[in-house]
C-alpha positions in Angstrom: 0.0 0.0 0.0 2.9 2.0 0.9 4.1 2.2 -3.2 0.4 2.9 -4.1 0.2 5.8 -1.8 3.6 7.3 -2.7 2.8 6.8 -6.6 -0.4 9.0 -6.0 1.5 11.7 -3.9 3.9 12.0 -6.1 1.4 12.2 -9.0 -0.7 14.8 -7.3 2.3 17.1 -6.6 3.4 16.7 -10.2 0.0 17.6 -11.4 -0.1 20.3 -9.4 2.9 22.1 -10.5 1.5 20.8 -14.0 -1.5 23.2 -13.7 0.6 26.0 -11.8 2.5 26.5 -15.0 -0.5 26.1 -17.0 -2.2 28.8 -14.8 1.6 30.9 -15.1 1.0 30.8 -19.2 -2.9 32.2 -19.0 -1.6 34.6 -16.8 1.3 35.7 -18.9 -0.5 36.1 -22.1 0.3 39.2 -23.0 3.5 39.2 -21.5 6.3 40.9 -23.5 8.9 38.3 -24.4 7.2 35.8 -21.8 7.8 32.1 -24.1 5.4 29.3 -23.1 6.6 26.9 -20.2 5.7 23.5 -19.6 6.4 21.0 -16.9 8.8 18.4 -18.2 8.6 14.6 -16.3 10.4 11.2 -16.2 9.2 7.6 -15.1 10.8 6.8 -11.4 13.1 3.7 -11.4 10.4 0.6 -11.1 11.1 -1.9 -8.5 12.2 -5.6 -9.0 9.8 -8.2 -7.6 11.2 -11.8 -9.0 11.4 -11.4 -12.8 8.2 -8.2 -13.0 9.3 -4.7 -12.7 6.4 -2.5 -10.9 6.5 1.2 -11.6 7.1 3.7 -8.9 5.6 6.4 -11.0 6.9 9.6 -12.3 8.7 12.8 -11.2 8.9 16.9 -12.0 12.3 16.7 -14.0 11.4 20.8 -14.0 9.9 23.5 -16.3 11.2 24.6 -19.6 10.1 26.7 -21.8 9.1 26.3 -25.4 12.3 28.0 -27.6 14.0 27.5 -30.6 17.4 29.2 -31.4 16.7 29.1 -35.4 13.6 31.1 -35.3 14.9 33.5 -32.1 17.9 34.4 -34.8 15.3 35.0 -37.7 13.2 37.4 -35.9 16.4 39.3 -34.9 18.2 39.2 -38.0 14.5 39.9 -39.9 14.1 42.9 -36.9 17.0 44.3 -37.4 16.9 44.3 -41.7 13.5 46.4 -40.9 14.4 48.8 -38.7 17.2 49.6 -40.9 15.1 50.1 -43.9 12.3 52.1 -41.8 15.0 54.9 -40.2 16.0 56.0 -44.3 12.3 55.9 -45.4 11.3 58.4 -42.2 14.4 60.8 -42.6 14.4 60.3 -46.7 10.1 61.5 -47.3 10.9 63.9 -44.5 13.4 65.9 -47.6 11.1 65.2 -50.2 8.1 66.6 -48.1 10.4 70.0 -47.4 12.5 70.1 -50.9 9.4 68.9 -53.5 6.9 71.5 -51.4 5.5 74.1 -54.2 5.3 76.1 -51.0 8.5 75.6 -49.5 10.8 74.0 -52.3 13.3 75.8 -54.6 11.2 75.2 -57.6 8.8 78.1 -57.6 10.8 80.8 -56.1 13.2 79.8 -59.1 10.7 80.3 -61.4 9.5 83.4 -60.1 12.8 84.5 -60.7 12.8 83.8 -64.2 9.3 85.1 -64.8 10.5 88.4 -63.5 13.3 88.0 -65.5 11.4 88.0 -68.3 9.1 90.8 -67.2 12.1 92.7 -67.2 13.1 92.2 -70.2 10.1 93.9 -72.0 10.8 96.8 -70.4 14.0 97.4 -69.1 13.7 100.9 -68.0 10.6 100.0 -65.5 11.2 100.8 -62.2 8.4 98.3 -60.7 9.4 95.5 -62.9 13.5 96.3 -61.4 12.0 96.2 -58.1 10.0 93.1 -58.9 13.0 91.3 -60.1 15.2 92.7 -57.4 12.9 91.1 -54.4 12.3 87.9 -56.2 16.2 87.4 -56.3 16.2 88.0 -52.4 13.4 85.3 -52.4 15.4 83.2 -54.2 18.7 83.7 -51.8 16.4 83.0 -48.6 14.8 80.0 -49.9 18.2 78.7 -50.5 18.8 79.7 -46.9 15.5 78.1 -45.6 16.3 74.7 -47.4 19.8 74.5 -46.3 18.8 75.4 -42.3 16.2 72.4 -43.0 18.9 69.9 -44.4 21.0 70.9 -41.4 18.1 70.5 -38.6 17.6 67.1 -40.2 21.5 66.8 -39.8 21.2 67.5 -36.2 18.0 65.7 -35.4 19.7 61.9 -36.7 23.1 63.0 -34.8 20.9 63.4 -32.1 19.2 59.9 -32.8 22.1 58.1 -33.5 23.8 59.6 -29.7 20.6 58.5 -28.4 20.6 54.5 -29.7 23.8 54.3 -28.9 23.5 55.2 -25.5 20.7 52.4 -25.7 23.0 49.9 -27.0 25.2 50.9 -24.0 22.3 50.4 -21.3 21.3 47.2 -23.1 25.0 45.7 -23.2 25.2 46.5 -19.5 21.7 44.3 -19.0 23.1 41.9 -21.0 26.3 42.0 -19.0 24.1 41.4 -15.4 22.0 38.7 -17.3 25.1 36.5 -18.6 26.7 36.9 -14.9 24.0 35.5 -12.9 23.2 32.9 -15.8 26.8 31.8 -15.1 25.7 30.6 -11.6 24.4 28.0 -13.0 26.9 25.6 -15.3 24.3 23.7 -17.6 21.4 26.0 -19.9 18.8 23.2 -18.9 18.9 24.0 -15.3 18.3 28.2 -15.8 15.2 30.1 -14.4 12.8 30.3 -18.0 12.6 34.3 -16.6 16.2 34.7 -17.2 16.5 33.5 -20.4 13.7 34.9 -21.5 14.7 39.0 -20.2 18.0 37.5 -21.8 16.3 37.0 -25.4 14.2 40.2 -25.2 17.4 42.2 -24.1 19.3 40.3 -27.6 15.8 41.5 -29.3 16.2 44.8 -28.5 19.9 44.9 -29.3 19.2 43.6 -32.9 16.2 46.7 -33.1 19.5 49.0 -33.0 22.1 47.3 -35.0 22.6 43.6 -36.5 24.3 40.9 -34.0 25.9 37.9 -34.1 24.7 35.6 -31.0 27.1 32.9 -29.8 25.5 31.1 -26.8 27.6 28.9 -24.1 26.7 26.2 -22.2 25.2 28.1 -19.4 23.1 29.4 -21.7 25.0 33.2 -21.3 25.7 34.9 -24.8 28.8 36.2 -26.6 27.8 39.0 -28.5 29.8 40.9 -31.7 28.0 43.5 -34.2 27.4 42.1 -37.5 29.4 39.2 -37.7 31.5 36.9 -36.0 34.5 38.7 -36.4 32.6 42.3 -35.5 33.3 44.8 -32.8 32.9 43.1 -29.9 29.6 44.0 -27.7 29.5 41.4 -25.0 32.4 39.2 -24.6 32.3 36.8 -21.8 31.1 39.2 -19.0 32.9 42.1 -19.8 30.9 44.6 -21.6 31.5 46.7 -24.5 30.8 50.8 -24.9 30.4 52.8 -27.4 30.8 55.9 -28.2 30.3 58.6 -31.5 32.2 61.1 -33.5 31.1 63.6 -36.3 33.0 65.2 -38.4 31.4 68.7 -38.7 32.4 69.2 -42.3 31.4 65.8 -43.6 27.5 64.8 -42.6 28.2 61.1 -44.0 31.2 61.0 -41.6 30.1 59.3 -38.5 32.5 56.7 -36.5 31.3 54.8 -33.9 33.7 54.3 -31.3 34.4 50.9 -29.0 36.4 51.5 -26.1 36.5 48.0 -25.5 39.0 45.8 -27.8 40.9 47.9 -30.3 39.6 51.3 -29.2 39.1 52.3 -33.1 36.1 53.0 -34.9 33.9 49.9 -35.5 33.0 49.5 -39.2 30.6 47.1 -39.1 27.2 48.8 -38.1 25.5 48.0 -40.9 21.8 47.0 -39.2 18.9 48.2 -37.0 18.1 51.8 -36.7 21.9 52.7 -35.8 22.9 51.2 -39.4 19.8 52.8 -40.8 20.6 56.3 -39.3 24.4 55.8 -40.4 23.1 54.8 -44.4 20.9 57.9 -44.6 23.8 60.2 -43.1 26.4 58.8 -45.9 24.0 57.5 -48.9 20.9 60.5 -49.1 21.6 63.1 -46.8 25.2 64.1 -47.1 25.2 63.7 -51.0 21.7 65.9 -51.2 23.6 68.5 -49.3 26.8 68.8 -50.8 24.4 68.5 -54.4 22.4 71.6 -53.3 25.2 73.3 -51.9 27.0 73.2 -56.1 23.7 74.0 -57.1 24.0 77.6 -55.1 27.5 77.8 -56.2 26.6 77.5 -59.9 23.1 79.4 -59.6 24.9 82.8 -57.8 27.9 82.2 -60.5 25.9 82.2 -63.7 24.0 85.1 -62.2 26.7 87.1 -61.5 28.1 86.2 -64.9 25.3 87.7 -66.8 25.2 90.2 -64.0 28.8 91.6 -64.8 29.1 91.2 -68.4 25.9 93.8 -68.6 25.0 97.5 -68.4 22.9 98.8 -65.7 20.8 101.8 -65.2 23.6 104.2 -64.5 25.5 103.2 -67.6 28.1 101.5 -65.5 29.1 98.4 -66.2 27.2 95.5 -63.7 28.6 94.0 -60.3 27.9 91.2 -58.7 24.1 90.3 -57.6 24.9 87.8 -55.3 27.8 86.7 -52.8 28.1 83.5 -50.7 30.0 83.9 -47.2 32.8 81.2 -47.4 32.1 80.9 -43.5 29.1 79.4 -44.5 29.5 78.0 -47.7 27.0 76.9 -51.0 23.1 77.5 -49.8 23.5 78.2 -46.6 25.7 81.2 -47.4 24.3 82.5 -50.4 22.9 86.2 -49.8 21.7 89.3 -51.9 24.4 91.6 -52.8 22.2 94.4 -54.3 20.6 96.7 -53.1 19.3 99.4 -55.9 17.4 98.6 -58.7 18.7 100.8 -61.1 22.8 98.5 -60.4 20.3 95.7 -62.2 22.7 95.4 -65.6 19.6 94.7 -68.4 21.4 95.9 -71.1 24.4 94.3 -72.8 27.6 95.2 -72.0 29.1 96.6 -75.5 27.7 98.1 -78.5 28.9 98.4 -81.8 29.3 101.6 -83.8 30.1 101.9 -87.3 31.8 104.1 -88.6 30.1 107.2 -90.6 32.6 106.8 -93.7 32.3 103.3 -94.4 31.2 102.6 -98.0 30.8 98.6 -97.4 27.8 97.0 -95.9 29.7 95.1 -93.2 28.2 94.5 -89.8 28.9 93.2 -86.5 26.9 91.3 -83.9 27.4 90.3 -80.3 27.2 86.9 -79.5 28.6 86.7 -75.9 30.7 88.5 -73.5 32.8 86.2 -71.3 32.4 87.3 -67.5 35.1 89.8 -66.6 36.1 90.7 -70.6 37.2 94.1 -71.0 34.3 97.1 -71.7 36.2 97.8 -74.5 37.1 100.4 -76.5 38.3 98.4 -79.6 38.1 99.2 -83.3 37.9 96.5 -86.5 39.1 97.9 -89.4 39.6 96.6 -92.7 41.9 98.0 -95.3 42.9 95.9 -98.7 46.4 96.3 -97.7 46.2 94.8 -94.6 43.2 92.8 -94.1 41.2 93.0 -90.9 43.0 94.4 -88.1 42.2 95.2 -84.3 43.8 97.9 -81.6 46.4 97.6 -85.0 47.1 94.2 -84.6 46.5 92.0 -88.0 43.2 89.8 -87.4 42.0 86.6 -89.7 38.3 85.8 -88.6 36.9 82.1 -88.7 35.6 81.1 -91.8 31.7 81.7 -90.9 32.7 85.0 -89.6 33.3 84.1 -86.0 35.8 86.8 -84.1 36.6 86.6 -80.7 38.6 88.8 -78.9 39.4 90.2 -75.1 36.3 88.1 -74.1 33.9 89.0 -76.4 32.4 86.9 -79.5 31.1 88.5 -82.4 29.8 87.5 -85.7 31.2 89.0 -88.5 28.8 89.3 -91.9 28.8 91.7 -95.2 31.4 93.2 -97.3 34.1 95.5 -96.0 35.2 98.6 -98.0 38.6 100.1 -97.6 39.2 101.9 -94.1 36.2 101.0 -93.2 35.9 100.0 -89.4 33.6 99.4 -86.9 33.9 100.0 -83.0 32.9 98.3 -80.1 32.3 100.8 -76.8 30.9 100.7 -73.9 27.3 100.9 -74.1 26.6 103.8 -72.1 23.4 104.6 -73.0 21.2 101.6 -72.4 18.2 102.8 -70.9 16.1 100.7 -73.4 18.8 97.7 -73.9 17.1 94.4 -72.7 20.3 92.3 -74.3 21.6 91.0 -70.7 18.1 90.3 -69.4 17.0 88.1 -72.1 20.4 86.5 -71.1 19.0 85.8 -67.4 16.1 84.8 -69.0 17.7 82.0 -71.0 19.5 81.0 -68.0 16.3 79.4 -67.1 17.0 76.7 -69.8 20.6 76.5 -69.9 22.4 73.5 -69.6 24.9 74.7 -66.4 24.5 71.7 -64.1 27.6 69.3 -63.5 26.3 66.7 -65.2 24.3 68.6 -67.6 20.5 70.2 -67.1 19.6 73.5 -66.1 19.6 75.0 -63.0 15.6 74.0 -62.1 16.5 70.5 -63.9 19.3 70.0 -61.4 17.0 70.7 -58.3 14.5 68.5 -59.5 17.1 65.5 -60.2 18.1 66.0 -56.1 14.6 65.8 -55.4 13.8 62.8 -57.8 16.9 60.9 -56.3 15.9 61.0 -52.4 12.8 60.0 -53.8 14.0 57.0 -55.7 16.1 56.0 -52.7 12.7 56.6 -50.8 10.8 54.4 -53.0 13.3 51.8 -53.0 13.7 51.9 -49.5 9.7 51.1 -49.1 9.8 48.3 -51.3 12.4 46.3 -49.3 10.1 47.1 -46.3 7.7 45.5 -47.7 9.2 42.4 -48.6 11.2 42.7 -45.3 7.9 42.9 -43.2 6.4 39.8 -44.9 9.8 38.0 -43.6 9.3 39.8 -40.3 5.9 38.6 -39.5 6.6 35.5 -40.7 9.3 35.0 -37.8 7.0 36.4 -35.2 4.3 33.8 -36.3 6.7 31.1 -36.2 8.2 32.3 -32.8 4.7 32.6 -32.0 3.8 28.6 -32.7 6.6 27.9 -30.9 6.8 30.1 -28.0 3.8 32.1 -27.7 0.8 31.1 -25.2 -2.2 29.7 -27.1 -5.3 29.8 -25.0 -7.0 27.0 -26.6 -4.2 25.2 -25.9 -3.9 25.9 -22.6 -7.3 25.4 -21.8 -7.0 21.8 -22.8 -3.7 21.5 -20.6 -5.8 22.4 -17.7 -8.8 20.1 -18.5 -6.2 17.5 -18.9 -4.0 18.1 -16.0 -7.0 18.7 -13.7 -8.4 15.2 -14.4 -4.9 14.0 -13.7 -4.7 15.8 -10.4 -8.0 13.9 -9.7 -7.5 11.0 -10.6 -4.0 10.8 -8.7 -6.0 12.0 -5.6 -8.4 8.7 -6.1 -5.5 6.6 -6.0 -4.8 7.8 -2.6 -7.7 7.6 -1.6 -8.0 4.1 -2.8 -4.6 3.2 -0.9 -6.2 4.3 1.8 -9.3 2.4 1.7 -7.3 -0.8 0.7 -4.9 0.1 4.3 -7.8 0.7 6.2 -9.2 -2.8 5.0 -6.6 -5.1 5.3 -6.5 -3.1 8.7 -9.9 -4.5 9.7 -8.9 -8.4 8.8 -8.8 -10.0 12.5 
């Protein structure tokens, strides 16, 4: 009776803990990183009698919990792929939302710039239209400003971010640290509370959200921990803990280093996942080349201006300065500025004139193609004699064969038939007061292929626009893909590890039956004790 009763005790208590941990699960559904524990039993050692064996029953071996490494390193490896991939779509729609804005982009005050331009040009002598053309070019200069000061806030906002994860990673290595020393208490993974490991997978979870990980586990069931690969900077080695630490280069946005102190005491080079890797991939593959592209595109805009600026006439009859300057302090958009002032410096006319002179007999004529920025305003004389040919300032001359002449800066087309002496000279033009030559210039510039790498100037603001939204676009499509993967892990963590209440509910049914049943059999030892008891 003695084996009976003990088999039933035995049974009762197992059952018991059986439906504790069943109770445990329900109560821990929605648990974060809680996995699904269960009780785990062996058969006691039967006893002998003559050539039988009669069972003894069973004992609580102890509670594991329901965990597979393979699908724990997908969901990290698949977390940390889509964080990555979520930190460049945020900071990349955030520049295509400020710079493709027909409020706030480049694109309209550029255009208003040209339409006054243009205005201008019909009537170069207007003092509203100068006015006009004069605040649009301020409008111009500040939105330049504006954009740059918005590139730079979002320049400070992911240094900001990136401090902030890795301070994160810091606080999360040092958990991890804690975890891995009292995990080491214990020498075999099979005997370690289910609470530590699991704080110890949500802490390796979390780790992954900020950069990718390579896990190595050891038989205690502690972690070795490196970024990236195996052969990575070093984030958890044994129980000595890693920290990290950033440096920006001031000059270069896609310059960032992250810094271990632990190991080599260099720059680690191999964040390449989570939000840390994302931050560092928009820094170095969107942001930095969108800034230094709309900084040329400043550069080139203010120096094609001032081109046509100074190669023209203004009001005044004096030859045209400069309409904008960039402080070098500053640099490219940030630093461009308005230089002028008054209306009437705005050089509409064109910067020379020809005059012919009164005694020529021949029907030759000059035109004015271009005027190089910073030729000379002249005087200088053409003249043709059929002893000499064509000479200028004295000096013999041979123009191209379509009648192409350059000289001092200045292109001019030669046409018609020369008589002798005759000579034609180009002067300042002084009186310009209805000269809309340069204007229609500025105007042009509106089409003109100036961009490195060919376009206009609107063309090449458009292409930095269209090229953060490319990446942008790109960027959402691996999301997508990279979600799918995502919840796919979850799901199959979840099958795995995650408390299913119709499951449980039939654990406790089950178990509960047990506990009954294993209760009867004591009670039945006892009856069968208390008979033989009664035998006189």
């Amino acid at each position: 009776m003695v084996d009976l009763l003990t088999i039933g005790a035995s049974a009762s208590q197992l059952y018991k803990s059986a439906l504790t941990t069943v109770g445990n699960n329900i109560a821990n559904l929605h648990t974060d990183g809680y996995s699904r524990q269960s009780v785990e039993t062996s058969e006691n050692i039967p006893n002998q009698l003559g050539t039988s064996f009669i069972g003894t029953g069973a004992s609580l071996d102890g509670v594991i919990r329901s965990f597979s490494n393979f699908t724990e390193n997908n969901l990290r490896q698949s977390n940390s792929e889509l964080s990555t991939q979520s930190q460049l779509i945020t900071y990349a729609d955030r520049i295509v939302d400020i710079m493709g804005s027909e409020s706030a982009g480049l694109s309209g005050a550029l255009d208003k710039f040209f339409m006054a331009a243009g205005d201008l040009s019909t009537d170069p002598a207007s003092g509203i239209l100068r006015d006009t053309f004069l605040t649009e070019s301020g409008s111009v200069a500040v939105r330049f400003n504006e954009l740059a000061g918005q590139l730079s806030d979002i320049e400070q906002q992911t240094q900001s971010e990136i401090n902030l994860n890795v301070q994160n990673l810091n606080n999360l290595t040092q958990q991890l640290q804690s975890i891995n020393q009292q995990l080491d208490k214990n020498i075999l993974l099979k005997n370690q509370p289910p609470m530590l490991l699991d704080s110890r997978d949500k802490v390796l979870l979390e780790l992954a959200d900020i950069a990718k990980i390579h896990v190595s586990e050891r038989a205690s069931g502690a972690v070795d921990v490196r970024l990236d690969s195996s052969v990575g900077s070093i984030v958890v080695d044994g129980n000595a803990a890693n920290r990290f630490s950033t440096v920006f280069d001031p000059t270069q946005p896609g310059k960032v280093e992250i810094v271990a102190a632990y190991g080599s005491g260099r720059a680690s080079s191999s964040v390449t996942g989570g939000a840390l890797g994302g931050l560092l991939n928009f820094r170095s593959q969107v942001l930095a080349p969108a800034i230094d592209s709309f900084d040329d595109l400043a550069s080139t805009f203010a120096t094609e201006v001032n081109a046509i600026q100074t190669t023209g006439v203004d009001l005044n009859g004096d030859r045209g300065t400069a309409l904008f300057t960039i402080d070098a302090a500053l640099g490219g958009a940030a630093g461009i500025s308005l230089l002028q002032t008054d209306s009437n410096k705005i050089a509409a006319a064109g910067l020379l004139r020809v005059t012919p002179n009164s005694t020529n007999q021949g029907d030759m004529t000059l035109e004015i193609e271009s005027t190089a920025a910073g030729a000379t305003s002249g005087p200088f004389t053409l003249t043709y004699t059929t002893a000499s040919g064509y000479t200028i300032a004295g000096d013999p001359y041979t123009p191209t064969a379509d009648g192409t002449i350059t000289y001092a800066g200045v292109t001019l087309s030669l046409s018609g038939t020369p008589g002798n002496g005759d000579s034609l000279a180009v002067v300042l033009n002084a009186d310009s007061a209805g000269d809309n030559r340069n204007m229609l210039l500025m105007t042009r510039l509106q089409t003109k292929d100036v961009v490195s790498g060919g376009g206009s100037i609107n063309q090449g603001y458009t292409d930095i626009v269209t090229t953060i939204g490319s990446q942008a676009t790109l960027a959402k499509m691996s999301r997508e893909a990279l979600q799918v993967i995502y919840d796919q892990s979850v799901a199959a963590k979840d099958r795995i590890s995650g408390v299913n209440l119709d499951e449980e509910a039939a654990d406790l049914i089950k178990f509960q039956q047990a506990f009954q049943a294993s209760a009867q059999i004591i009670q039945v030892s006892q009856k069968l004790f208390d008979s033989i008891l009664a035998v006189r």
